[in-house]
PDB file of N, CA, C and O in Angstrom:
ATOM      1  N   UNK A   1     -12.647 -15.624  15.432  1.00  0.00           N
ATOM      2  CA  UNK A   1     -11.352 -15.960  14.887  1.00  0.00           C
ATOM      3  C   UNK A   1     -10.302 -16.069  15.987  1.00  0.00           C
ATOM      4  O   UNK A   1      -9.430 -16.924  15.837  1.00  0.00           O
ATOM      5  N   UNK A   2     -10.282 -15.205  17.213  1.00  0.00           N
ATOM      6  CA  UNK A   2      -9.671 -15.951  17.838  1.00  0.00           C
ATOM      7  C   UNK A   2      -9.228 -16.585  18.890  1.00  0.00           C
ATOM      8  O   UNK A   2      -8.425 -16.360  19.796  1.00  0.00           O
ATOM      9  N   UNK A   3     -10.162 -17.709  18.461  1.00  0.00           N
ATOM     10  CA  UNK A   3     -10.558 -19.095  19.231  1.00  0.00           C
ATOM     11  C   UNK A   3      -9.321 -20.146  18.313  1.00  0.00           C
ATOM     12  O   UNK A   3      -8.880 -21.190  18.794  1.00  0.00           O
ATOM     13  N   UNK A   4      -8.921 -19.608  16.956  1.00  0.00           N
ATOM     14  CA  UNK A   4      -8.449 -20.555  16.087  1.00  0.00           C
ATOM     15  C   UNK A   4      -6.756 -20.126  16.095  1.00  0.00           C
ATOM     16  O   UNK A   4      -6.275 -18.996  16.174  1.00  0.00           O
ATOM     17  N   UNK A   5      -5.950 -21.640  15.966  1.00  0.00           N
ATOM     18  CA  UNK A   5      -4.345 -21.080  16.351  1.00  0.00           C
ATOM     19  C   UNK A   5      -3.995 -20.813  15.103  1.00  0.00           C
ATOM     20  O   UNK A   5      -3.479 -19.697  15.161  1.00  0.00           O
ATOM     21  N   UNK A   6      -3.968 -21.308  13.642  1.00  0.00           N
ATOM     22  CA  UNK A   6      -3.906 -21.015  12.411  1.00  0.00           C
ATOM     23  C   UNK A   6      -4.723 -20.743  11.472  1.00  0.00           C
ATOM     24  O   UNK A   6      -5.592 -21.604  11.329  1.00  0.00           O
ATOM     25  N   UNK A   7      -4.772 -19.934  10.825  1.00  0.00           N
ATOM     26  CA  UNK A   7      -5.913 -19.356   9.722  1.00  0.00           C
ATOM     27  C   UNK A   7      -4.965 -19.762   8.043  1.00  0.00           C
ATOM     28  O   UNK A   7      -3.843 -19.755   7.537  1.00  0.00           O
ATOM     29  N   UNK A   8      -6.273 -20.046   7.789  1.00  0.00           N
ATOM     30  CA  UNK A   8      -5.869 -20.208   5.755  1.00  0.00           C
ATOM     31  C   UNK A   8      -5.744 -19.049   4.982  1.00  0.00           C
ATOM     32  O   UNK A   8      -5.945 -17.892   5.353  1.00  0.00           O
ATOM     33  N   UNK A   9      -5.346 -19.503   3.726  1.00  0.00           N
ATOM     34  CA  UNK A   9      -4.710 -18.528   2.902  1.00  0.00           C
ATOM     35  C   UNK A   9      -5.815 -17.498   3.127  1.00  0.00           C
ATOM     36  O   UNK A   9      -5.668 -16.359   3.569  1.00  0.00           O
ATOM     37  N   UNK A  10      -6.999 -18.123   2.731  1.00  0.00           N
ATOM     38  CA  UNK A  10      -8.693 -16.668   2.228  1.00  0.00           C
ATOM     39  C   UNK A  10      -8.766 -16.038   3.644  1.00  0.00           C
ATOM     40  O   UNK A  10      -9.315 -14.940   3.737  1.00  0.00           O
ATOM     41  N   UNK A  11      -8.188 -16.721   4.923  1.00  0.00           N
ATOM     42  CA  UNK A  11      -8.387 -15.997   6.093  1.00  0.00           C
ATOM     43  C   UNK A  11      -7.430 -15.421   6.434  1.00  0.00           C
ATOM     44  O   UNK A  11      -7.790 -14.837   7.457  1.00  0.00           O
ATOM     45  N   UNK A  12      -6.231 -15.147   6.218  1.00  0.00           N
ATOM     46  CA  UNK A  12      -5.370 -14.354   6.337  1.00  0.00           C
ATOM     47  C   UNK A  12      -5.427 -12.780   5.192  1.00  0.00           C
ATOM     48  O   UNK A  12      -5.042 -11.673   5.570  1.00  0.00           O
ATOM     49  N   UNK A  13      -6.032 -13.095   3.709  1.00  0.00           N
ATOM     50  CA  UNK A  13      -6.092 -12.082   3.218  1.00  0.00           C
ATOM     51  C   UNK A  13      -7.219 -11.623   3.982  1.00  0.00           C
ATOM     52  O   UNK A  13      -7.216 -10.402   4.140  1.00  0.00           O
ATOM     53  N   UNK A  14      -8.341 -12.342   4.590  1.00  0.00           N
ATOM     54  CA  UNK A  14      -8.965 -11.303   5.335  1.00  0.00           C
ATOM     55  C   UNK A  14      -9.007 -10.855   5.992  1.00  0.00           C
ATOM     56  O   UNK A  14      -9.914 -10.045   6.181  1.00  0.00           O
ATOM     57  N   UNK A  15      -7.993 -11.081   6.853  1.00  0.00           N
ATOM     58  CA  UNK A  15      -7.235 -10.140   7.998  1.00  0.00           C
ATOM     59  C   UNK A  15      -7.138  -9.020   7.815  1.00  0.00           C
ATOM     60  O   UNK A  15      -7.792  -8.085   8.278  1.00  0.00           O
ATOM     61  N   UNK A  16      -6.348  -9.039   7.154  1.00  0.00           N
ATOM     62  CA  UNK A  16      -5.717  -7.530   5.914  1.00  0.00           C
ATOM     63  C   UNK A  16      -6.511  -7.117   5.376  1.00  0.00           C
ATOM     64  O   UNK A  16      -6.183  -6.034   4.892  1.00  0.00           O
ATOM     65  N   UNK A  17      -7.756  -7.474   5.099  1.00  0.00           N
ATOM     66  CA  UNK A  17      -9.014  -6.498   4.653  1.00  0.00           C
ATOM     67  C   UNK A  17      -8.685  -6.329   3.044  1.00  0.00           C
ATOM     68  O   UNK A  17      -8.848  -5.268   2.443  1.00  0.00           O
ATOM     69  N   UNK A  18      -8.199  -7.543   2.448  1.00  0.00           N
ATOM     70  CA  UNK A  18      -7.399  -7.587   1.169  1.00  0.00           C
ATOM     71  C   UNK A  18      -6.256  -6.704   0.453  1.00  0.00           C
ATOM     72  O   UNK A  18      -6.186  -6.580  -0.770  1.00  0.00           O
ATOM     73  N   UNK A  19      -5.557  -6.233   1.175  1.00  0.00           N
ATOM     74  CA  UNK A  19      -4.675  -5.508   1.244  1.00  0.00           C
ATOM     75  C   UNK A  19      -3.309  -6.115   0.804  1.00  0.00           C
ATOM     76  O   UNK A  19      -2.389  -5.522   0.241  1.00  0.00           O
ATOM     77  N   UNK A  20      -3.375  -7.531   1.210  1.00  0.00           N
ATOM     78  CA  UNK A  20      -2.354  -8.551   0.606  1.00  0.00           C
ATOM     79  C   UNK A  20      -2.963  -9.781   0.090  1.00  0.00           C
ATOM     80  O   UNK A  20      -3.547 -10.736   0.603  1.00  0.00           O
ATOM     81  N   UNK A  21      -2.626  -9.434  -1.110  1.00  0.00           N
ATOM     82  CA  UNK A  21      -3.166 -10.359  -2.325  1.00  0.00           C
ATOM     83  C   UNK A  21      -3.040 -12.086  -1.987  1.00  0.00           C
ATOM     84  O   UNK A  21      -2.294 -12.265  -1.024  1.00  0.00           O
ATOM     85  N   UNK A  22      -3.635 -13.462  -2.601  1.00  0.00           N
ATOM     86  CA  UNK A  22      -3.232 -14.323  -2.133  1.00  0.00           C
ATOM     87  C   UNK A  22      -1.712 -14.770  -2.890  1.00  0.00           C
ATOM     88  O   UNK A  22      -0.807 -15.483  -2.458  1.00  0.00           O
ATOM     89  N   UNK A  23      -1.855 -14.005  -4.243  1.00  0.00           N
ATOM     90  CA  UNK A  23      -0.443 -14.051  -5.230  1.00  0.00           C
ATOM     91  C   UNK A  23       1.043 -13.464  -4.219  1.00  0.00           C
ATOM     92  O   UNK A  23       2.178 -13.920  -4.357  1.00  0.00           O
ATOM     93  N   UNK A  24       0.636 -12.356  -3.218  1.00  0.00           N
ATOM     94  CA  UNK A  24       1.701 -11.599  -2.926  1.00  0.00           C
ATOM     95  C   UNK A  24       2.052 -12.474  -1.922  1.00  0.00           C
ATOM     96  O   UNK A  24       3.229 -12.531  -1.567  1.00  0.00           O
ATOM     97  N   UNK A  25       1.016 -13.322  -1.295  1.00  0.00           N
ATOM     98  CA  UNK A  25       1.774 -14.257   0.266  1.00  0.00           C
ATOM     99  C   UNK A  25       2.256 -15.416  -0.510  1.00  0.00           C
ATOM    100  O   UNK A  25       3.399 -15.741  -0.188  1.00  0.00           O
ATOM    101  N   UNK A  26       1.520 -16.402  -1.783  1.00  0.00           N
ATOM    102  CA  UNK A  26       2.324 -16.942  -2.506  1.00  0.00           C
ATOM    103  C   UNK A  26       3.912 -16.701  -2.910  1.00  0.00           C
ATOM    104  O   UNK A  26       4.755 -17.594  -2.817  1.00  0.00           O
ATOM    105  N   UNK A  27       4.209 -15.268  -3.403  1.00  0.00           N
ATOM    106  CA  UNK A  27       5.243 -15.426  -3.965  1.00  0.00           C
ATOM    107  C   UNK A  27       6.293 -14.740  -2.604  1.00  0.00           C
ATOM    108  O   UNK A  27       7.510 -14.792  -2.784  1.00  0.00           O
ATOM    109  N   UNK A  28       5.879 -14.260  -1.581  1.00  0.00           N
ATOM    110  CA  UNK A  28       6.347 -14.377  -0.009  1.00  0.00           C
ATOM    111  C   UNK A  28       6.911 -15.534  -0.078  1.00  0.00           C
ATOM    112  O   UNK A  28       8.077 -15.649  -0.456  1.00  0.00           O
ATOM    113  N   UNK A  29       6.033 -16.736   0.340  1.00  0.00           N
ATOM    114  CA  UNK A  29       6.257 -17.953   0.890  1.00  0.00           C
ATOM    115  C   UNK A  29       7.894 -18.567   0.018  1.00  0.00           C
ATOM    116  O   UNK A  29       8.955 -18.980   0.486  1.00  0.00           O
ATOM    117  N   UNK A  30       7.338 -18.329  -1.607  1.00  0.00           N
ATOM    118  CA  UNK A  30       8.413 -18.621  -2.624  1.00  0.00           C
ATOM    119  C   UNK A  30       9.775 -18.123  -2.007  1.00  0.00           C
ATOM    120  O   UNK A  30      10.825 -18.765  -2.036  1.00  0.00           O
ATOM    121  N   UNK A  31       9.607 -16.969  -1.484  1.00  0.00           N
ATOM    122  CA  UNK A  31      10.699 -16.218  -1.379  1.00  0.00           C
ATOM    123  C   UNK A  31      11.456 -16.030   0.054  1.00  0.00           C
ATOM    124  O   UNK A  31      12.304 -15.154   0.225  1.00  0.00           O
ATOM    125  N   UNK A  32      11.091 -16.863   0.967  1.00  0.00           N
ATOM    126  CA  UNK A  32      10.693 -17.024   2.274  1.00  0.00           C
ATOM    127  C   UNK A  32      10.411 -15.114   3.029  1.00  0.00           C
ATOM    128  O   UNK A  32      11.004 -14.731   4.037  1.00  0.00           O
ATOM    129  N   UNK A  33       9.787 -14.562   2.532  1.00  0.00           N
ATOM    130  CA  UNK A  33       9.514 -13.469   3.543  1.00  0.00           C
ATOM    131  C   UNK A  33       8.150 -13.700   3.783  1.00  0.00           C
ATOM    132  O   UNK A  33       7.385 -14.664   3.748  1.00  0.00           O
ATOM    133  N   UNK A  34       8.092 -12.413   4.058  1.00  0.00           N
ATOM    134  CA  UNK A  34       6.569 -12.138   5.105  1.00  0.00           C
ATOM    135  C   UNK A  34       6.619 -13.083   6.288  1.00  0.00           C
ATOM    136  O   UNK A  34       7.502 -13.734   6.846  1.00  0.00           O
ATOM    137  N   UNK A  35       4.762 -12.816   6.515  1.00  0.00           N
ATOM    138  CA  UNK A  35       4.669 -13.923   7.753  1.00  0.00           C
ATOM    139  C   UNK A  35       5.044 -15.847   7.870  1.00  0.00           C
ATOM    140  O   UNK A  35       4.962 -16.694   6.981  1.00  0.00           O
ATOM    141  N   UNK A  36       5.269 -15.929   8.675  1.00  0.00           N
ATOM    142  CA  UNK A  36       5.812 -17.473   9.105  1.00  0.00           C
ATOM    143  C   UNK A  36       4.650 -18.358   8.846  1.00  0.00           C
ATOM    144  O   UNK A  36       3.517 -18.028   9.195  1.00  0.00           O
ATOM    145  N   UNK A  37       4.926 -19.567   8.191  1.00  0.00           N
ATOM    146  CA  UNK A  37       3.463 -20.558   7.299  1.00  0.00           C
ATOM    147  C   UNK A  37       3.869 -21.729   7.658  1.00  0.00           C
ATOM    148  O   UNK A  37       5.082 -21.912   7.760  1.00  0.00           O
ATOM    149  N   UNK A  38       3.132 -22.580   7.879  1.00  0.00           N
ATOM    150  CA  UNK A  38       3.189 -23.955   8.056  1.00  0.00           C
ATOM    151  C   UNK A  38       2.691 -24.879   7.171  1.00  0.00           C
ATOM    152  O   UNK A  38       1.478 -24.731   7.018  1.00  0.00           O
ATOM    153  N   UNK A  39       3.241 -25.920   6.429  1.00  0.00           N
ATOM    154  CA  UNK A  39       3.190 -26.888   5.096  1.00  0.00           C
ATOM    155  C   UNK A  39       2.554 -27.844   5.333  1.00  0.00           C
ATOM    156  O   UNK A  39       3.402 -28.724   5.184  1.00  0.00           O
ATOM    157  N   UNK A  40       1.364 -28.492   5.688  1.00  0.00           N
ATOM    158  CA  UNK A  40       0.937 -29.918   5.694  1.00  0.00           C
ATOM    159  C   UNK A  40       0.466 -30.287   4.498  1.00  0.00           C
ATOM    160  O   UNK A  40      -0.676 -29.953   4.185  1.00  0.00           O
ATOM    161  N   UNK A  41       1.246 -31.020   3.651  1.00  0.00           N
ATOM    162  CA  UNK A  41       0.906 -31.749   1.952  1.00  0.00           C
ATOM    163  C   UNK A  41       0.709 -30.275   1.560  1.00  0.00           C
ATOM    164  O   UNK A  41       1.558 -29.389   1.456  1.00  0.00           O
ATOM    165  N   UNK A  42      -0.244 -30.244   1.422  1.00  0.00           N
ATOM    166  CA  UNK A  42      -0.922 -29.180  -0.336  1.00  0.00           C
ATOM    167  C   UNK A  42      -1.139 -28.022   1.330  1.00  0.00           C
ATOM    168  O   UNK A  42      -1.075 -26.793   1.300  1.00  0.00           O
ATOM    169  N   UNK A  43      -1.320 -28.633   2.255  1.00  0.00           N
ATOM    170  CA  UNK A  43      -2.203 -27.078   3.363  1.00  0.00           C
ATOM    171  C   UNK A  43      -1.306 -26.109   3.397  1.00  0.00           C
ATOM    172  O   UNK A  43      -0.180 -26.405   3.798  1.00  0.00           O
ATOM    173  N   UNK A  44      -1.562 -24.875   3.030  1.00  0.00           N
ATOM    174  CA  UNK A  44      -1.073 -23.919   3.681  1.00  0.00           C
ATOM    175  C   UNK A  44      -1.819 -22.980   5.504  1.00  0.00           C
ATOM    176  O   UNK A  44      -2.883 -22.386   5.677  1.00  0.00           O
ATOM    177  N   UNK A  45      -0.998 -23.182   6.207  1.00  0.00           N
ATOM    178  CA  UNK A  45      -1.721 -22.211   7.154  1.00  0.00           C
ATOM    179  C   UNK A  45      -0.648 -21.445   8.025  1.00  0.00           C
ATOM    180  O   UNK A  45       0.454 -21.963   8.209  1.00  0.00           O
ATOM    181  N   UNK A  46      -0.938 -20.322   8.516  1.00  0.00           N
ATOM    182  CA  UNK A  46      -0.727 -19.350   8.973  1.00  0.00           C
ATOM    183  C   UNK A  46      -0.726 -19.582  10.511  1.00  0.00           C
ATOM    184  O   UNK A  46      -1.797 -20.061  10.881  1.00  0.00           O
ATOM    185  N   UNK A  47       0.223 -19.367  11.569  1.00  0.00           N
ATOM    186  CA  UNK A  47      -0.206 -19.386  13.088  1.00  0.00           C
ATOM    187  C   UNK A  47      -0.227 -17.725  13.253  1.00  0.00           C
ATOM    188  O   UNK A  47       0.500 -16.808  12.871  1.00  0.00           O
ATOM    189  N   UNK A  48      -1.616 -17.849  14.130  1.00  0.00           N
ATOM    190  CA  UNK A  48      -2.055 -17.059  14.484  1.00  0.00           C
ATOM    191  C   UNK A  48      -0.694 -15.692  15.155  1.00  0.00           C
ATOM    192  O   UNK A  48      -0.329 -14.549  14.880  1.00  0.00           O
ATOM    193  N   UNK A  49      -0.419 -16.646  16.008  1.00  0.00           N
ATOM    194  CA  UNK A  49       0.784 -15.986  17.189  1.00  0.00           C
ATOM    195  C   UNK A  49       1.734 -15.256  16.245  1.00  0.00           C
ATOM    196  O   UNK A  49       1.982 -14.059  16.394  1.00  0.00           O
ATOM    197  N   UNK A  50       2.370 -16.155  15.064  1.00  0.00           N
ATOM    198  CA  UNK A  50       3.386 -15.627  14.177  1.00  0.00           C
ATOM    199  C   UNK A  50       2.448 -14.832  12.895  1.00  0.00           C
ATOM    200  O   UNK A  50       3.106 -14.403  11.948  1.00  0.00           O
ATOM    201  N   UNK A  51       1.360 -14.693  12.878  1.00  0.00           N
ATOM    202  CA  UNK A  51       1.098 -13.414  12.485  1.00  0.00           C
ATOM    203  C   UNK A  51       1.041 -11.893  13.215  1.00  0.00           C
ATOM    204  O   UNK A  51       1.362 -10.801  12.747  1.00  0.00           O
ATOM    205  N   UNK A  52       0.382 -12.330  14.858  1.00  0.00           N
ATOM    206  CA  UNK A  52       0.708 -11.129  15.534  1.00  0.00           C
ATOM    207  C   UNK A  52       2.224 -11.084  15.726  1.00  0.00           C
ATOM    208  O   UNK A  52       2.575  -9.937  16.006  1.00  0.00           O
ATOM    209  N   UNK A  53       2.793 -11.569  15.693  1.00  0.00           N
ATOM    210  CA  UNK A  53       4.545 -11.459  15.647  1.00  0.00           C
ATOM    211  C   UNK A  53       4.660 -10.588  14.630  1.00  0.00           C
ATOM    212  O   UNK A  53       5.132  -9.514  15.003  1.00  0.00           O
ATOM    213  N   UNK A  54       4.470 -10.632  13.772  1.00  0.00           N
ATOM    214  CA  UNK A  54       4.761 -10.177  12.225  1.00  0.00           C
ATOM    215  C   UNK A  54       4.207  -8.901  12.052  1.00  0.00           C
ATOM    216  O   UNK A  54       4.827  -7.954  11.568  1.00  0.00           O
ATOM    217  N   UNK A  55       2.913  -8.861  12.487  1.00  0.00           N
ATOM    218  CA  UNK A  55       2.087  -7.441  12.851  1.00  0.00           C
ATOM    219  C   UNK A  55       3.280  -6.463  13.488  1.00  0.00           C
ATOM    220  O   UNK A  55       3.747  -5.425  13.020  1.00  0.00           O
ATOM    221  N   UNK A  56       3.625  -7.203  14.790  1.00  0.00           N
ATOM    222  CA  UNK A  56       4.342  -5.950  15.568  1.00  0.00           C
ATOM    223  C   UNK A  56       5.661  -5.569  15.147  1.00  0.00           C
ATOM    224  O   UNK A  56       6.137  -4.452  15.345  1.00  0.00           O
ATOM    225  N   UNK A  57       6.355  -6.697  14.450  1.00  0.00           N
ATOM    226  CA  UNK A  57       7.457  -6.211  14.004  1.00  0.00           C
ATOM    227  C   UNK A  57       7.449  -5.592  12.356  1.00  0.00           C
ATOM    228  O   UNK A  57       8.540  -5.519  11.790  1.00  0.00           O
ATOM    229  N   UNK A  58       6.378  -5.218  11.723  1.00  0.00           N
ATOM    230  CA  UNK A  58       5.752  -3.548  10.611  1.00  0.00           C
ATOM    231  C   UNK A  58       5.400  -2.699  11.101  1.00  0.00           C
ATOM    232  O   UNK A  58       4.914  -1.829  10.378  1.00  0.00           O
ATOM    233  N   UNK A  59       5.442  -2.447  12.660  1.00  0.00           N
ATOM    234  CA  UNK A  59       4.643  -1.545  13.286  1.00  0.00           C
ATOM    235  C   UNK A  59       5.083  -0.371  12.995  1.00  0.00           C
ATOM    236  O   UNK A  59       6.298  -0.258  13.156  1.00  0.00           O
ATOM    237  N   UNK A  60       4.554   0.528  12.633  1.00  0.00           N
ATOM    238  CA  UNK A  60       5.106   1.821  11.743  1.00  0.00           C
ATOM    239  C   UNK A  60       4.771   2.891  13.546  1.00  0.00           C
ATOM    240  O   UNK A  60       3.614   3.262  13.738  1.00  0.00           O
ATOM    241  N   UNK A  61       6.048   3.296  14.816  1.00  0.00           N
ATOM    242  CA  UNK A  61       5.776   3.981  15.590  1.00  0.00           C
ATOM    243  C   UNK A  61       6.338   5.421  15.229  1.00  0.00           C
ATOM    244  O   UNK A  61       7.452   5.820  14.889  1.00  0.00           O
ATOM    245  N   UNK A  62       4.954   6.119  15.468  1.00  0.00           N
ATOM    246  CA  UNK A  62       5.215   7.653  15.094  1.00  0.00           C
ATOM    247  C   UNK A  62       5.525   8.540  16.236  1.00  0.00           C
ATOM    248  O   UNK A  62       4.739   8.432  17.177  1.00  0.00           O
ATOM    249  N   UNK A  63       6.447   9.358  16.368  1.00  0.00           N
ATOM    250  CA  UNK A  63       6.282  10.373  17.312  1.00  0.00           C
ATOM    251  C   UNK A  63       5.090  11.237  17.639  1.00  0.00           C
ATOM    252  O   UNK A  63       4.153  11.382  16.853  1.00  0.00           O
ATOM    253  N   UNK A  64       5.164  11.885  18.990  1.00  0.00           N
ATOM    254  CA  UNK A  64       3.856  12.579  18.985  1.00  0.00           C
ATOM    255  C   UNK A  64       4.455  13.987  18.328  1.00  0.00           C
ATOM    256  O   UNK A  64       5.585  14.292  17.946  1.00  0.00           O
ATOM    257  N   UNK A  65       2.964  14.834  18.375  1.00  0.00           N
ATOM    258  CA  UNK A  65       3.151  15.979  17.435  1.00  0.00           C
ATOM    259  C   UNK A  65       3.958  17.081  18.660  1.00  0.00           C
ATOM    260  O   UNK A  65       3.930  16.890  19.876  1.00  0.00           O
ATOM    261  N   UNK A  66       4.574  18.111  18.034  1.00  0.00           N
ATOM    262  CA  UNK A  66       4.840  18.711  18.760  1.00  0.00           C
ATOM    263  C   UNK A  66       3.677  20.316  18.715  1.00  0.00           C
ATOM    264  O   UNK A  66       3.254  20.897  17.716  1.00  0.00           O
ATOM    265  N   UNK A  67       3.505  20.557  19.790  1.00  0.00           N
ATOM    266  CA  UNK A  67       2.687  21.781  20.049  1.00  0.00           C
ATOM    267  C   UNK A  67       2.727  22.854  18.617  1.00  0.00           C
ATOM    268  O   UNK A  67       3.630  22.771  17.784  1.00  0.00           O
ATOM    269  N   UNK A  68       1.721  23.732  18.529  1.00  0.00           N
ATOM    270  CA  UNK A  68       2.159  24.617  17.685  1.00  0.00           C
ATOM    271  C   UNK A  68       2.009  25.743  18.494  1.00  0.00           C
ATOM    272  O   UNK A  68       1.253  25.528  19.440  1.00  0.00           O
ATOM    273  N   UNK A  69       2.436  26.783  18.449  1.00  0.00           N
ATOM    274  CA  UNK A  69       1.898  28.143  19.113  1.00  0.00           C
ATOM    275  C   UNK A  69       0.494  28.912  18.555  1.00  0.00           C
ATOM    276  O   UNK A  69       0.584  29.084  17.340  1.00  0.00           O
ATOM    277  N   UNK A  70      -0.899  29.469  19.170  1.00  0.00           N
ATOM    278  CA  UNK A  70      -1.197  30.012  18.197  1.00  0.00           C
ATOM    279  C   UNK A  70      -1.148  31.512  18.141  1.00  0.00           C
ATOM    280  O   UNK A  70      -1.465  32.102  17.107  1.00  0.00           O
TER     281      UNK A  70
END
């Protein structure tokens, strides 16, 4: 996968390991959020780059733990 600059709808939910429905990037697109999509006629596809874009900017960064005493 990546050898390829845009992935389709069934390959983007499988990115996500189906975690995002194809209804939820549908009604995204409707709504312009989520990741960035590109329109050719009826195609929907996804660039690769502006999905890792999109990845890093949900990036949930956690602090590290702090010590406990025992």
């Amino acid at each position: 996968m990546s050898d390829r600059m845009f992935l389709t709808l069934d390959e983007v939910i499988d990115r996500y390991r189906g975690r995002i429905s194809g209804g939820t990037l549908r009604n995204w697109r409707s709504m312009r959020v989520g990741p960035s999509f590109l329109k050719l006629g009826k195609a929907v596809l996804y660039p690769l780059e502006e999905l890792e874009r999109w990845d890093r900017r949900n990036l949930v960064v956690c602090r590290p733990c702090r010590s406990f005493p025992n």
